[in-house]
N, C-alpha and C positions, 0 to 999 in steps of 0.2 A: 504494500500500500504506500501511496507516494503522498507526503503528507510538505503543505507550503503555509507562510504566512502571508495574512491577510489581513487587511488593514480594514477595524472596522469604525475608527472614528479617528478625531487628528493626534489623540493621546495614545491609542492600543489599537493593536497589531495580537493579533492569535494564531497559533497554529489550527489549520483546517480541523483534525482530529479533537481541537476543544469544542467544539461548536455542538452543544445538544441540539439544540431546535430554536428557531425565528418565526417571529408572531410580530402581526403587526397590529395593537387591541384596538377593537373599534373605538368612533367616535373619541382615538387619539393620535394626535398626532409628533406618532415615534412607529421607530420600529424597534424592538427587540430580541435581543440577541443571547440565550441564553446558553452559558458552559458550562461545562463536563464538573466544574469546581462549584457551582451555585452561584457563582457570578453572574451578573446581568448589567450588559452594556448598552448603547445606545448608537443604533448605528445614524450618520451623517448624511445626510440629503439638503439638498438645496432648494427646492420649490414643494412647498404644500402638498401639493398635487403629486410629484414625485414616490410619496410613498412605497408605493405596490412596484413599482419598477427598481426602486433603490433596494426594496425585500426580492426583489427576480434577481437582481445580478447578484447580489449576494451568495443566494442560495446556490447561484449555476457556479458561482468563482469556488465556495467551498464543494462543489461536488468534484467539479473538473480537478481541483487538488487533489481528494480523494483516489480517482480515478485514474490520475494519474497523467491525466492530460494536458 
């Protein structure tokens, strides 16, 4: 398993393999990023609206780590 770091906000960087699960709660505006350790970060986007695409690349950057691609 090919395992990279990813940058999920301007302060933290994680290894792909920390990555439990990303949720983005309704009626807020965040997404979150929960790890393997019970940490919960906050991932960085730029427009409001952005949300659900800044939670899509996310998710595809940590799988493609995974993966090994």
């Amino acid at each position: 398993m090919a395992d990279k770091l990813i940058r999920v906000n301007s302060r933290v960087s994680v290894m792909a393999s920390m990555v439990a699960y990303v949720e983005a709660p309704e009626f807020r505006d965040e997404v979150c990023v929960h790890l393997t350790d019970g940490r919960i970060e906050y991932l960085e986007y730029s427009m409001r609206n952005e949300r659900w695409s800044a939670k899509d690349r996310f998710e595809k950057a940590v799988n493609d780590a995974l993966s090994g691609a």
